[in-house]
C-alpha positions in Angstrom: 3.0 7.8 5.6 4.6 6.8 2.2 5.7 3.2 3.3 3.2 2.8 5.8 0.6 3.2 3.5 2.1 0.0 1.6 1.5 -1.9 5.1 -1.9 -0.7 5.6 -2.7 -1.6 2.4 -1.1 -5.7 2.4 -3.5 -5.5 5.9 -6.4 -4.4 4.1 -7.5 -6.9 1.8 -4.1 -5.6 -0.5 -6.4 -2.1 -0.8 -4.8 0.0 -3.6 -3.6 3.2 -3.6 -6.2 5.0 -4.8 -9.3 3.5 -2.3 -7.0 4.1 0.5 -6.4 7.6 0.4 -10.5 7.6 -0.9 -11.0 6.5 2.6 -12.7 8.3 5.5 -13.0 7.9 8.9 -17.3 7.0 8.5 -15.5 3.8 6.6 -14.5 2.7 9.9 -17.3 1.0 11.3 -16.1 -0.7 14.5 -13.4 -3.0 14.1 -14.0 -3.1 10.3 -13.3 -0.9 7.5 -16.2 -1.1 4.9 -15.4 0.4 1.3 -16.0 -0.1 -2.2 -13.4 -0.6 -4.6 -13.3 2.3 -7.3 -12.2 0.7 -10.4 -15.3 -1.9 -9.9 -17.7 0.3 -8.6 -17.4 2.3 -12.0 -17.3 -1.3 -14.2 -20.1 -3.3 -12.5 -23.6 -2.5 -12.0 -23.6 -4.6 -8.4 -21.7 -2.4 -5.3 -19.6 -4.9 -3.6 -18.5 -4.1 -0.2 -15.3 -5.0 0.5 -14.5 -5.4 4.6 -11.2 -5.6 5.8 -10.8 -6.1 9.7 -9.1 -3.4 11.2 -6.0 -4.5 12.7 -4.3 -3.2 15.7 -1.4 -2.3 13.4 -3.7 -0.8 11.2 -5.5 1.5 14.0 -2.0 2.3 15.0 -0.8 4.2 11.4 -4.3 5.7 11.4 -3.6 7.4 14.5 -0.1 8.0 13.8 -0.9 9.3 10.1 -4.3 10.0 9.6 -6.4 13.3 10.1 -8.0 14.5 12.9 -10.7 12.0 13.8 -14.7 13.5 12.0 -16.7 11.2 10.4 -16.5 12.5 6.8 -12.9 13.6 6.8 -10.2 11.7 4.7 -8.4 9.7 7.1 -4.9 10.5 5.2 -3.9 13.9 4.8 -4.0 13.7 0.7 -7.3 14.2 -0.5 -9.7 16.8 0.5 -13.6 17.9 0.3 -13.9 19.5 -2.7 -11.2 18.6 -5.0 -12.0 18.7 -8.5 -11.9 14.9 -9.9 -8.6 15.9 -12.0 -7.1 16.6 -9.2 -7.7 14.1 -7.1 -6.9 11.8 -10.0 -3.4 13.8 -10.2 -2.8 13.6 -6.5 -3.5 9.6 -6.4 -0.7 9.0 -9.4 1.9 11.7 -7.5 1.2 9.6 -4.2 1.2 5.9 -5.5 4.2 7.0 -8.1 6.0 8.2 -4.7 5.4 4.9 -2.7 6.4 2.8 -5.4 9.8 4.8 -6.4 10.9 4.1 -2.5 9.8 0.6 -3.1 11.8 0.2 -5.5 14.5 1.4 -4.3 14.0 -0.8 -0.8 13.8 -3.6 -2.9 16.9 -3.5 -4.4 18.6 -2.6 -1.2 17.2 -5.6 0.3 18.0 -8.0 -2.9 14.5 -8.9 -3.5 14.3 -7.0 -6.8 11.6 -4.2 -7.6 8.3 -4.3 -5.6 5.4 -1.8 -5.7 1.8 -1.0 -4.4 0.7 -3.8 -6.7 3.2 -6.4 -4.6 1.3 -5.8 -1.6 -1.8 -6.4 -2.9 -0.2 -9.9 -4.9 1.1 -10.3 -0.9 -2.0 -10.2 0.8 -3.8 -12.6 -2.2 -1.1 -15.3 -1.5 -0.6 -15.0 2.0 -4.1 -15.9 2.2 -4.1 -18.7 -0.1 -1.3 -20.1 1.6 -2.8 -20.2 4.7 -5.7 -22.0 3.6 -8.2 -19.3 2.6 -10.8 -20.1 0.0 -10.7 -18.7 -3.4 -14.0 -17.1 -2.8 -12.8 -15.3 0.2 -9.9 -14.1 -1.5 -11.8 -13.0 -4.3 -14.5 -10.8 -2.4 -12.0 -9.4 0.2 -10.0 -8.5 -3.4 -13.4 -6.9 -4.7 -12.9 -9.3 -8.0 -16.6 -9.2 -9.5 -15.5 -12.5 -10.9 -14.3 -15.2 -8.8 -12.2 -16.3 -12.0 -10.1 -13.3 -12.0 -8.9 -14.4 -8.8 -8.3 -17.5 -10.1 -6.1 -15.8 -13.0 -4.3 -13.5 -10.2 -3.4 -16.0 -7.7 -2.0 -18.6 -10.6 0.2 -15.9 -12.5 1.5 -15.2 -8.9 2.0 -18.4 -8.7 3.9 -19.2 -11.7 6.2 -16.3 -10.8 7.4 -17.7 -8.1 8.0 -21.4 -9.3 10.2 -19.3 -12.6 12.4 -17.5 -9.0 12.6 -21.0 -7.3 13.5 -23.5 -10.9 16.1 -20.2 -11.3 17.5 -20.9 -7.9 18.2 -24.8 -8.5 20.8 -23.7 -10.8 23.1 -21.8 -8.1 25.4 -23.9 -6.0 27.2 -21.6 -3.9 
């Protein structure tokens, strides 16, 4: 699942680590999976749904990875009813540290450098700009309570990548 999980999340609306593994099977409603992002929900007083579209890739890990199909089960094998909220805390960090070590380490072996949970996430934000998305569907299908975080993501993105590309004007082989 480790790697997979980084797929599933750049096709969900660049879900982090923490609400995917939150996720059950009663978030899939139809072809859509409906949840709230945690770090908002605890900041803002106004829930905001976020609804990704669930992808035949998507439906494919599920079935390859996930639980057995009930409607309140977890649909990854993490998390459990129960847990005490330390735990579960403790569980999300081991997880998301274990996806991002391999990352890394893919990365490098690829020459792109170190990526993590949070690339995928950046991945999904620009892929959507770049193919014509607005700003305010990026910024609800992030969960960003403020359409000028966004704004803020996507440019710092942004400026990253015009730093790689001025970098590369300077090799000539």
């Amino acid at each position: 699942m480790n790697l997979i999980g980084v797929r599933v999340a750049h096709l969900c609306n660049g879900i982090n680590v923490a609400d995917l593994l939150r996720l059950r099977y009663s978030n899939i409603v139809g072809d859509e999976i409906r949840f709230y992002r945690q770090k908002t929900l605890s900041r803002s007083k106004k829930k905001k749904e976020i609804v990704a579209v669930l992808l035949p890739e998507m439906h494919q890990v599920i079935t390859r990875w996930g639980n057995s199909r009930q409607d309140n089960d977890y649909v990854f094998p993490f998390l459990h009813y129960g847990l005490e909220p330390k735990d579960e805390y403790r569980i999300i960090k081991s997880v998301t540290r274990l996806i991002n070590k391999k990352m890394t380490r893919i990365g490098k072996a690829l020459g792109i450098g170190a990526i993590s949970t949070y690339t995928a996430r950046h991945s999904f934000a620009t892929v959507q700009k770049r193919s014509g998305a607005g700003i305010a569907y990026i910024s609800e299908s992030l969960g960003h309570s403020d359409i000028k975080t966004t704004e803020n993501y996507l440019d710092s993105f942004e400026k990253e990548e015009r730093m790689k590309n001025a970098e590369n004007l300077l090799h000539f082989d």
